[in-house]
C-alpha positions, 0 to 999 in steps of 0.5 A: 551396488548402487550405493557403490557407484553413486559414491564412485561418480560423487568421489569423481566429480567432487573429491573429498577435499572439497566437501568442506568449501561444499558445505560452507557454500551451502551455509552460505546461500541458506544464510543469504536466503534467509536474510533476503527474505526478511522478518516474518511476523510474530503476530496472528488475528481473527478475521472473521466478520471484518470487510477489507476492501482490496486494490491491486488484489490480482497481482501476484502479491495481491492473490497472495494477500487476498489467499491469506485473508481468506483463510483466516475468515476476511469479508473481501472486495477485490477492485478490478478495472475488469468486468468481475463477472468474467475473465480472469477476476471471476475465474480467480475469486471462484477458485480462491472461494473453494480453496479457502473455503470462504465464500465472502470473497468477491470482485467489484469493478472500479478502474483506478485510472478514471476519478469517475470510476472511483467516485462511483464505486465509492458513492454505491459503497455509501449508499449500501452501507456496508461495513468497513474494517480495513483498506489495502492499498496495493496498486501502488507497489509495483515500480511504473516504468522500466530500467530500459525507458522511465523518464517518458512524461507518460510514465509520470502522468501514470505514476501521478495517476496512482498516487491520485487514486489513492488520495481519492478513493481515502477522502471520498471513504473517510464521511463513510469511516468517520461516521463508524461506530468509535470502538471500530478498529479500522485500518488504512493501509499502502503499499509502497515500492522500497526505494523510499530511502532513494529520495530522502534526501533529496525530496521536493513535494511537487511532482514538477519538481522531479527532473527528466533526468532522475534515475528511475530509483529516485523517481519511484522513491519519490513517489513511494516517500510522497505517499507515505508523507500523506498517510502520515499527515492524514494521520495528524489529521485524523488525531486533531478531529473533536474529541468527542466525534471520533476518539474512543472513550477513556471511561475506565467505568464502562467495560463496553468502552475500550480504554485508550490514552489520548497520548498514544492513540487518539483516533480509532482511524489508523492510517499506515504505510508499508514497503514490503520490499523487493519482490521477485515477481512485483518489482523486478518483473517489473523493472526488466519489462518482464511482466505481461500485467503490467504493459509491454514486454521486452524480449530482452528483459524476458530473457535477463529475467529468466537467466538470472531467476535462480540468482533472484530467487535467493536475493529477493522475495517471494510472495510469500515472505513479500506478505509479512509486514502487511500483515504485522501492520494488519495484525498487530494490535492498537492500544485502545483495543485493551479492556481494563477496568483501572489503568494499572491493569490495562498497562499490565496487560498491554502487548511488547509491541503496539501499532504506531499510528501513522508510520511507515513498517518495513520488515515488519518494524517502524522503519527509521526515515531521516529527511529534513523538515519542511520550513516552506513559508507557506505551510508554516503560515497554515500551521501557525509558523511554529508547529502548533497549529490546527490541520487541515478538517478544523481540529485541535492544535498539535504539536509538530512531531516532525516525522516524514518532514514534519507537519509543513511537509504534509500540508505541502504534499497534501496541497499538491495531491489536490492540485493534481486530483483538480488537472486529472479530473479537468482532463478527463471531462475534456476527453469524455467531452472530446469522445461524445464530440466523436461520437456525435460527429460519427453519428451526423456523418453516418445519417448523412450518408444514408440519406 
């Protein structure tokens, strides 16, 4: 009897001639989600006994990222501005110990907005030499700004702020790495908004090349690109160290030694640059001011992010999917990682797919960038004019690969970051001296009424 109605109210509401668009529509919106939810990562790793350091562990890709990890065994350090001992940091990690069932999972404070900060954090991590298989840099992610107000000169002070800790915190890190035992397989890794593409064209080095008037995609693909293009030159610079101080041994007579070609991979370091897409919660959120983590909400964009959230949910990522190409450039394999005892062997047994050093994944593939190559006059005078010279630390001459704008482009943005990192650091000890003025102006003032 209740089969029978349900037939009768289904037959009413939607007759039978239309079963077929029905099921074409159904079809239609799975493939979309599919597809919207991009690739998902072939590749599977151990990770017990590797410490990966974590910024931008407590957005919801982060938590995502950080829950991943910990299943599979990760010594984690989560970086918050927060005190980690209470509020949400501490709530967070404590659930995430009992849900995983790792213990190894903890919250370090370091404010990414303050270069003192970070040059703490990173002088303790010296000091209690710890171990260090991997850094994630996730704070860079989500989009700065809205799609209803991104051209405030705050909102750029903000996102060099983001780029600069970054920027920071890899070359305070990179004595602790360097000094790592060779067969380390260590890993440094960005993620960066998908809107890199916006701004290929078009790139200029300089952030006081980007004019007021730029939409927020192009700006926040600047930014993106820019942070690729100095991953991908710290590679070069990382290859072009003393042989003998960095590059795994190529001894096929030694079976504790991996082997690897110095044409494939010359450094143990590898740097890499990851745009996991366009997340439902990390960049439309974001973008419709419809994020509380992350500044200011607009009621209106609240309202357009709830009203189109089932429309979002079948166009863009979810956390999960967000995830993969994170953990295919985590997972895949490097090729030094390979024991053989003769070079025939080691190319048997050498995977499809390797990591490739300095490159920027996207749905978990090398993502193809077209962009042209910097010839700036000065840039090619440090390179030596024609490609072949030495980079930046004093190593080896290298042939200019020409990706992400070649090696004149890296210097250039390299030379801005640190142009920038100096103003940032400038304007920090003059608002702490401002600040202690206050303080002190307060206190005489106070001692003075009492009196």
């Amino acid at each position: 009897m209740v089969l029978k109605i349900l037939y009768a109210v289904g037959t009413t509401i939607l007759p039978s001639e239309y079963y077929t668009h029905l099921v074409l529509a159904v079809v239609g919106v799975v493939t979309v989600y599919t597809f919207a939810q991009g690739r998902k990562t072939n590749r599977e790793r151990d990770l017990h006994g590797r410490t990966i350091l974590i910024t931008g562990a407590f957005t919801p890709n982060g938590l995502t990222l950080l829950n991943t990890l910990a299943q599979r065994g990760a010594h984690i350090i989560a970086l918050t501005p927060e005190p980690p001992d209470t509020g949400a940091p501490a709530t967070l990690v404590s659930l995430l110990r009992s849900t995983t069932s790792n213990e190894n999972i903890y919250a370090e404070q370091c404010d990414l907005t303050s270069p003192a900060s970070i040059r703490a954090f990173c002088t303790n991590y010296h000091k209690s030499e710890k171990r260090l298989d991997a850094v994630i840099f996730a704070h860079e992610y989500a989009p700065i700004g809205t799609l209803f107000s991104h051209r405030s000169p705050d909102l750029e002070k903000q996102r060099q702020i983001a780029s600069g800790a970054t920027f920071l915190f890899v070359t305070l890190l990179l004595p602790l790495l360097l000094t790592a035992p060779v067969e380390r397989d260590i890993r440094l890794i960005t993620l960066v908004n998908p809107f890199y593409a916006a701004a290929a064209r078009v790139f200029s080095a300089s952030a006081s090349a980007s004019s007021a008037s730029s939409s927020l995609l192009l700006t926040e693909g600047r930014r993106s690109l820019r942070t690729a293009i100095f991953m991908r030159h710290l590679q070069r610079v990382l290859d072009a160290l003393p042989s003998g101080s960095q590059v795994p041994r190529t001894d096929v007579n030694s079976q504790s030694i991996p082997v690897v070609s110095d044409k494939v991979q010359r450094s143990n370091i590898v740097t890499l640059s990851v745009s996991p897409g366009i997340s439902r919660t990390d960049v439309v959120a974001p973008l419709l001011a419809a994020d509380s983590s992350r500044g200011g909400v607009s009621w209106g964009g609240m309202m357009l992010y709830i009203l189109l959230n089932p429309l979002l949910r079948i166009l863009t990522k979810s956390p999960s999917s967000t995830l993969q190409s994170t953990l295919h450039a985590l997972f895949l394999p490097t090729p030094f990682k390979y024991l053989s005892s003769s070079p025939d062997e080691a190319q048997k047994q050498a995977p499809e797919e390797v990591l490739k050093p300095g490159a920027l994944y996207t749905e978990c593939a090398v993502a193809p960038i077209r962009m042209p190559v910097s010839l700036a006059p000065q840039a090619q005078e440090k390179t030596g004019g024609g490609g072949n010279g030495k980079t930046p630390g004093g190593g080896a001459s290298q042939h200019d690969d020409g990706e992400l704008g070649g090696m004149a482009l890296g210097m250039e943005v390299w030379d801005d970051y640190e142009r920038e990192l100096k103003v940032w650091e400038a304007a920090e000890v003059a608002k702490e001296a401002d600040a202690r003025g206050a303080a002190e102006a307060a206190e005489g003032g106070s001692l003075v009424t009492g009196t």
